[in-house]
C-alpha positions as CSV (number, residue, x, y, z in Angstrom):
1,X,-15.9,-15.2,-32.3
2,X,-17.5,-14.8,-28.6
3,X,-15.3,-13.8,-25.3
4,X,-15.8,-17.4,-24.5
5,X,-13.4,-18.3,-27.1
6,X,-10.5,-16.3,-25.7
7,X,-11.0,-18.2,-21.9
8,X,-7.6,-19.9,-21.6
9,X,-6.9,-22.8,-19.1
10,X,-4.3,-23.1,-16.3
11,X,-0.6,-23.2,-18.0
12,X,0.1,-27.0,-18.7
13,X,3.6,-26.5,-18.2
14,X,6.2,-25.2,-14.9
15,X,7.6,-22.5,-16.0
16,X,10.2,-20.7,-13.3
17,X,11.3,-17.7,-14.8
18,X,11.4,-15.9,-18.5
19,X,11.6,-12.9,-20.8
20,X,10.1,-11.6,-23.7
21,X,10.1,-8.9,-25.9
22,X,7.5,-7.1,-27.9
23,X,6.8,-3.9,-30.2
24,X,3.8,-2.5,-31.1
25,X,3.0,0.6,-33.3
26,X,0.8,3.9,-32.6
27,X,-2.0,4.0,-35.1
28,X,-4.0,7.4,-36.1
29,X,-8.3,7.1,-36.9
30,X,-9.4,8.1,-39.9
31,X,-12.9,7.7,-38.8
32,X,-12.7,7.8,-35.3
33,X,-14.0,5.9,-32.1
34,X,-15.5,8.3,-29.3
35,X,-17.6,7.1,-26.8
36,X,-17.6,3.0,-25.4
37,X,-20.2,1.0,-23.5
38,X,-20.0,-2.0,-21.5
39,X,-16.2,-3.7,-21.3
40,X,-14.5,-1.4,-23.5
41,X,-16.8,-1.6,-26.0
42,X,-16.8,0.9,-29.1
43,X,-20.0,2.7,-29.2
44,X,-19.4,3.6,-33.5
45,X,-16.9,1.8,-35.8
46,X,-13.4,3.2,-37.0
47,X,-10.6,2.7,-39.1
48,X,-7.4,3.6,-38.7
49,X,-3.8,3.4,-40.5
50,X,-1.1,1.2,-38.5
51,X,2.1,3.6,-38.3
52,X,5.8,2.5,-38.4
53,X,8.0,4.7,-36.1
54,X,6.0,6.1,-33.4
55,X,5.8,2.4,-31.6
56,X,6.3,1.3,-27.8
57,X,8.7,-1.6,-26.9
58,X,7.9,-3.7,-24.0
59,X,10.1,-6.3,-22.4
60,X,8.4,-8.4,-19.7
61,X,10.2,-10.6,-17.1
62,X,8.3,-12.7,-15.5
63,X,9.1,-15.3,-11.8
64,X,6.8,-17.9,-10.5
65,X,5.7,-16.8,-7.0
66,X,2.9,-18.7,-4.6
67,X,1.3,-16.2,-3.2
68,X,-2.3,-15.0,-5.1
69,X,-3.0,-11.7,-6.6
70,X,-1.0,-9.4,-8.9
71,X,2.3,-8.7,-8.4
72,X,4.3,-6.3,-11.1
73,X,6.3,-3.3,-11.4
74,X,6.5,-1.0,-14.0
75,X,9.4,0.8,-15.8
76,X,8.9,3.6,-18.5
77,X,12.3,4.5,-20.5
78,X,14.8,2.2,-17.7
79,X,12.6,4.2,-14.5
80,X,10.3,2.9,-12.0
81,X,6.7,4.5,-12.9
82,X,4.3,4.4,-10.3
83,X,1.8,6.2,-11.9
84,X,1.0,3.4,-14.4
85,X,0.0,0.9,-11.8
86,X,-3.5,1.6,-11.4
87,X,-3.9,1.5,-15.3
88,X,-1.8,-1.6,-15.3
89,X,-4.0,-3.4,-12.8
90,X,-7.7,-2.3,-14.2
91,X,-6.3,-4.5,-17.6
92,X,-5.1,-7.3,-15.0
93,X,-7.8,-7.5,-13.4
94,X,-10.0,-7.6,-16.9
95,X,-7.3,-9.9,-18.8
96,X,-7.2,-12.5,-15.8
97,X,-10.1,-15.1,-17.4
98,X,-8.2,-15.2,-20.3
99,X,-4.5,-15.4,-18.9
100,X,-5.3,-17.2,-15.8
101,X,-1.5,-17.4,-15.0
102,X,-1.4,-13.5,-14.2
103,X,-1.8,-14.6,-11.0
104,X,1.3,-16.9,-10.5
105,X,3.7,-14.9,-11.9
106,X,5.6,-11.4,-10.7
107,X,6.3,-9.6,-13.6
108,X,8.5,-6.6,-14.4
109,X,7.3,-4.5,-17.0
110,X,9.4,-2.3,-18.9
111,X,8.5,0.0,-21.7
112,X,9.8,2.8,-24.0
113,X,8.5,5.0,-26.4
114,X,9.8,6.6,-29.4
115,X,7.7,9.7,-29.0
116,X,6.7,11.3,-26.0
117,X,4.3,10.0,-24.2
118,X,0.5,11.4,-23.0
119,X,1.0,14.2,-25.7
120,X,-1.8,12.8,-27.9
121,X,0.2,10.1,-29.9
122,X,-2.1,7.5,-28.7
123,X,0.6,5.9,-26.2
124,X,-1.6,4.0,-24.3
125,X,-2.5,2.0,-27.7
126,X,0.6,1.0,-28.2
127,X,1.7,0.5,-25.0
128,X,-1.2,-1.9,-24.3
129,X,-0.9,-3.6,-27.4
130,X,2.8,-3.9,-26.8
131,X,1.5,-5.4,-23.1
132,X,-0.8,-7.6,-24.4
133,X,1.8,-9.4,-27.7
134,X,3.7,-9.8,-24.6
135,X,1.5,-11.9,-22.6
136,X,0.5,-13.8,-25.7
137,X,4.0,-15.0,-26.0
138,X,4.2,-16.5,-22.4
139,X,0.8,-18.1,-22.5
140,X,2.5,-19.9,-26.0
141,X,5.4,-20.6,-23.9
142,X,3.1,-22.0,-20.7
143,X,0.7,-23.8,-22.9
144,X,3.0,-25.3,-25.4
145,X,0.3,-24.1,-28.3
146,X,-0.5,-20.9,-30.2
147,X,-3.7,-19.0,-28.5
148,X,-7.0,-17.7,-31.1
149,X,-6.4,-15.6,-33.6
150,X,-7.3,-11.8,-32.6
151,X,-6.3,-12.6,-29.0
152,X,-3.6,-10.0,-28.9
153,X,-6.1,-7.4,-30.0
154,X,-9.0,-8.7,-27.8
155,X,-6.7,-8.3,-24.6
156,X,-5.3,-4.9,-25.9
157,X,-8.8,-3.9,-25.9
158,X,-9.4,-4.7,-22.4
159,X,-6.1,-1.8,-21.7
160,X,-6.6,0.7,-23.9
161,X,-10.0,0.5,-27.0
162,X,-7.7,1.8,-29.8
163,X,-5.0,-0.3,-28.6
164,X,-7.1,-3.2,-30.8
165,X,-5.5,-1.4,-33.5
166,X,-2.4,-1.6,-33.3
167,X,-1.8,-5.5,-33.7
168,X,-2.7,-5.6,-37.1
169,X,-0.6,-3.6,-39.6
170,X,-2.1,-1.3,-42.6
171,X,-5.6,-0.1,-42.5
172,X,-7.6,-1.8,-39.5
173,X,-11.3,-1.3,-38.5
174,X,-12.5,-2.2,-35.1
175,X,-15.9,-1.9,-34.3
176,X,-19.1,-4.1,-36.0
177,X,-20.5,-2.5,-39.4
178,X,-22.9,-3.4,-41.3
179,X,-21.1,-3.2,-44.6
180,X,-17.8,-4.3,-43.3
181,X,-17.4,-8.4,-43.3
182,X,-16.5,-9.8,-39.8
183,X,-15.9,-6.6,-38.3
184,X,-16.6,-6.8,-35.0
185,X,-16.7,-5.0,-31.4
186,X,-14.5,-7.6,-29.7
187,X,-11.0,-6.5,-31.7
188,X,-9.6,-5.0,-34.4
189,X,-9.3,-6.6,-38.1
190,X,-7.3,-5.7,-40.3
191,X,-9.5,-3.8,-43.3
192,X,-11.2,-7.0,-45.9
193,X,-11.8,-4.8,-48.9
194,X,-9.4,-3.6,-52.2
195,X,-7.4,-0.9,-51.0
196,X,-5.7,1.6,-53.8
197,X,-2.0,1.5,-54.1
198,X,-1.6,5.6,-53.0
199,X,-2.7,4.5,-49.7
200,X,-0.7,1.4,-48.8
201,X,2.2,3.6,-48.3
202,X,0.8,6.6,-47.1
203,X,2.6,8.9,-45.0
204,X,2.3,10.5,-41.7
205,X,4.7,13.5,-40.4
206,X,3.3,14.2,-36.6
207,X,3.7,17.7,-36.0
208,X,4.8,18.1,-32.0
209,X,2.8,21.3,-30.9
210,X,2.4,20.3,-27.5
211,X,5.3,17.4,-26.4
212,X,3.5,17.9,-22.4
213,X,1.0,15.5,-20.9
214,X,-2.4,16.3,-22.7
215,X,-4.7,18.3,-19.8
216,X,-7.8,16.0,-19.9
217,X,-7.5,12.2,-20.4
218,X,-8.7,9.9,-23.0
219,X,-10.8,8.2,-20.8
220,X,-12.8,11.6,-19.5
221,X,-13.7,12.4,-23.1
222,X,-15.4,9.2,-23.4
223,X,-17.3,10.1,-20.7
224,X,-18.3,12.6,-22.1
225,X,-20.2,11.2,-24.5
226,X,-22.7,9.2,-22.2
227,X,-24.7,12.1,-21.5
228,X,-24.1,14.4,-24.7
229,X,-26.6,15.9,-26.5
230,X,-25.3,15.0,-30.0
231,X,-23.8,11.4,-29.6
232,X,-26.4,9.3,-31.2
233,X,-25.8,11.5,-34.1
234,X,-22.0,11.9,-34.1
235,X,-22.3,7.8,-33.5
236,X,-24.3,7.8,-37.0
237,X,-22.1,10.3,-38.7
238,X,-18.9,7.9,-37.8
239,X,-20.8,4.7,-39.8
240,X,-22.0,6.8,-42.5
241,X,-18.1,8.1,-43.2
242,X,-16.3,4.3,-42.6
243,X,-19.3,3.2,-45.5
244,X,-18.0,6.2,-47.5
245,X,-14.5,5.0,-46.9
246,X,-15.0,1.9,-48.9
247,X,-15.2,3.1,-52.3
248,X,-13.0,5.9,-51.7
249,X,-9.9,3.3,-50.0
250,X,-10.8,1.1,-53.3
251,X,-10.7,4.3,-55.5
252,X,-7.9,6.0,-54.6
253,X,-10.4,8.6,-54.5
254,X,-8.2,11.3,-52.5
255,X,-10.8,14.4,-52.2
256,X,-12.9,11.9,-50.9
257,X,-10.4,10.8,-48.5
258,X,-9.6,14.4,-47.1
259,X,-13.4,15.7,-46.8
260,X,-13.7,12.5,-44.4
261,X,-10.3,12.9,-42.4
262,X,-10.3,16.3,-41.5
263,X,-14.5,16.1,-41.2
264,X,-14.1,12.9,-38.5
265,X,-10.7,15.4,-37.0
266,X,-12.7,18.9,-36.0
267,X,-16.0,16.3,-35.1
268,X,-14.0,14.6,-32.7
269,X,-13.3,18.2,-31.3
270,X,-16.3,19.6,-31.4
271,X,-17.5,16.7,-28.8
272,X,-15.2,17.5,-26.7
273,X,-15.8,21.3,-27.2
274,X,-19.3,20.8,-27.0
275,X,-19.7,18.1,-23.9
276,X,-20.2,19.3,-20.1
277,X,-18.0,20.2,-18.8
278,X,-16.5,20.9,-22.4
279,X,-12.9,20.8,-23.3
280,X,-10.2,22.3,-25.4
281,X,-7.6,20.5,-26.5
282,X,-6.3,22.3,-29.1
283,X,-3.3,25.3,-29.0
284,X,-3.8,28.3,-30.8
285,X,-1.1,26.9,-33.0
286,X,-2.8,24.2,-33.8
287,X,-5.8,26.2,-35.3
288,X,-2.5,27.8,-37.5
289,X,-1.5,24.9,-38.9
290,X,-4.7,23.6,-39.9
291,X,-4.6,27.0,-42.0
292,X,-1.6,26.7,-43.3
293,X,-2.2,22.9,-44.3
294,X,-5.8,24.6,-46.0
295,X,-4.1,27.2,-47.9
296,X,-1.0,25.2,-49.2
297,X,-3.6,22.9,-50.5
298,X,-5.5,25.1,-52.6
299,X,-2.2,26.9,-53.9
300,X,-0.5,23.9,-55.0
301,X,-3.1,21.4,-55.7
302,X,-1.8,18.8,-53.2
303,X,-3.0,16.0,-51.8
304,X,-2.3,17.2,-48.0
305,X,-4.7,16.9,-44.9
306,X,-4.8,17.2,-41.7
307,X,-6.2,14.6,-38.5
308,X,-5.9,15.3,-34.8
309,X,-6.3,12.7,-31.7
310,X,-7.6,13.9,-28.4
311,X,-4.2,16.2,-28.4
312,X,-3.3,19.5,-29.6
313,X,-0.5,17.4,-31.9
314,X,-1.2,17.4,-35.7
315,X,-0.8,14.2,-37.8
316,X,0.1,15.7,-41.7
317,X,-1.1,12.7,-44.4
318,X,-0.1,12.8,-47.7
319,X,0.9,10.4,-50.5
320,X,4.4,9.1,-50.8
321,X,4.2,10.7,-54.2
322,X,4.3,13.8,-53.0
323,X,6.2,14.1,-50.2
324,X,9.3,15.8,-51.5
325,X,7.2,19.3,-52.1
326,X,5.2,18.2,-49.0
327,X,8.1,17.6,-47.0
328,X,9.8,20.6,-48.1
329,X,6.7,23.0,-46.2
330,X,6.0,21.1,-43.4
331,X,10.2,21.9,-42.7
332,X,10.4,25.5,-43.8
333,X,6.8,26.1,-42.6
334,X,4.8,24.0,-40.4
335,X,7.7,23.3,-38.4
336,X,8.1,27.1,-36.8
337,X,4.4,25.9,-35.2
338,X,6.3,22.8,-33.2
339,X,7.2,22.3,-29.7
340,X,11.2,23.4,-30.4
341,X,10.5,22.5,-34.6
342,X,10.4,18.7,-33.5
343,X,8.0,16.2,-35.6
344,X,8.1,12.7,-36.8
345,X,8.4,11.8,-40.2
346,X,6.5,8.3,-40.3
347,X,3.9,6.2,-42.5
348,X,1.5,3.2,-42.6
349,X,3.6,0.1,-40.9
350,X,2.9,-3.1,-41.0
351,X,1.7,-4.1,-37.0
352,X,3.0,-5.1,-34.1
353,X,5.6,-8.1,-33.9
354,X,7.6,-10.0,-30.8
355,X,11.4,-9.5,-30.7
């Protein structure tokens, strides 16, 4: 599918006022996406897992109104939030030729997480997918007909690039590959190959170092990456490991699995480390877990590894078959390196959905 094919047309039917309600989940790389051209545009494929708990809920009201422009507030756990305007009315402003009625309506957004936001829990993916199932459903309700398939994540995209995946539940890749059928750079699909049993239900305890606002945003590390010196490479590097991920997903091939996790975890790091000006997002205790993960690994022959996002917050995967002896260290021991011992026990969901 081409952009063309998401263009909508003026709503066929007078709507006055309405409300809808959507949720849509967090989702963590496994290879990861770092760097975007063009219209939020990936510049290297990725794959992620869909989570279940960590997800944003977004209840839109929407008024007819006749004057032009964008009208909208926005309300973050029942307050008025100011500060998301701006972000709010860049996707607007982007989403507009393919919701032409974001102009006629005033619209109240309001939102809530289930884990704090900005601390590197990719809220701005859920929350824009959350955004975006929730225009979806009024342009159903204005058209009288059910949009494309893969709008939802095509407009998420326009927010927020990872947002793409968190529409579709499970394992999703977003970004066009060679080896990967109708994968594309337009939205995310959800992953077309055999994928082992041990990691439908994976799971995913996010370990809270650092519940603040992360100190440099997602969209300054992109940035970044326009004028570093080893992009093209870590580009390559990030299609070399999602072709690597295919036999390993179909496998169950889990040493396979963790070289490439926590590989595509300390190179998304070392770009930010590494650009100009460079950045560290990390906390000392992050660098301790990590250890600890390392060590309890060898020691006990488990299947335990370790990603990061652009936080200092550590995302723990692990089978479901192990998690009593896994669970069992992350709360006697990893937990002493959390922001007041708090973490989220979660695993792969199953995508976003409207209430």
């Amino acid at each position: 599918m081409s952009e063309k094919d998401f263009l909508s047309r003026k709503p066929s039917l007078n709507i006055e006022h309405g409300e809808v309600s959507c949720f849509a989940p967090s989702n963590i790389a496994l290879v990861k996406y770092w760097g975007k051209h063009g219209l939020q545009l990936p510049k290297n494929p990725s794959i992620s897992f869909t989570l279940n708990k960590c997800r944003t809920i977004t209840r839109v009201v929407f008024d007819k109104k006749e004057s032009k422009g964008f009208d909208f507030e926005v309300f973050l756990d029942g307050g008025k939030t100011d500060s998301f305007k701006p972000k709010i009315q860049t996707f607007f402003e982007r989403a507009l030729p393919y919701l032409p009625f974001l102009e006629d309506y005033r619209f109240e957004i309001h939102t809530e997480n289930s884990f704090p936001h900005g601390s590197g829990i990719a809220s701005s993916a859920s929350g824009m997918a959350a955004l975006a199932m929730c225009l979806i459903e009024i342009e159903k309700k204005l058209l009288s007909e059910n949009p494309p398939t893969h709008k939802a994540s095509f407009l998420a995209r326009l927010g927020s690039g990872s947002a793409c995946r968190s529409i579709e539940g499970g394992l999703v890749v977003w970004g066009k590959h060679p080896k990967i059928e109708k994968s594309t750079d337009l939205y995310g699909i959800s992953y077309p190959y055999e994928v082992h049993q041990v990691f439908k239900n994976f799971q995913d305890t996010v370990l809270l170092i650092d519940e603040g606002e992360k100190s440099v945003s997602s969209t300054v590390g992109h940035d970044l990456m326009k004028q570093h010196f080893f992009a093209e490479k870590r580009f390559e590097q990030a299609g070399e490991n999602l072709e690597k991920m295919i036999p390993i997903l179909r496998q169950g091939d889990l040493n396979g699995f963790i070289n490439i996790v926590e590989n595509e975890a300390l190179s998304l790091h070392a770009m930010m480390m590494t650009g100009n000006p460079g950045y560290i997002l990390m906390k000392p205790n992050t660098l301790k877990v990590i250890e600890e993960i390392r060590e309890f690994r060898k020691m006990n022959s488990a299947n335990i590894c370790f990603t990061l996002d652009a936080g200092a917050n550590v995302h723990v995967l692990y089978p479901y078959s192990e998690r009593e002896i896994i669970q069992v260290f992350i709360k006697e021991k990893l937990a002493g390196y959390c922001q007041n011992r708090n973490f989220i026990e979660d695993s792969v969901g199953t995508g976003a959905e409207c209430l």
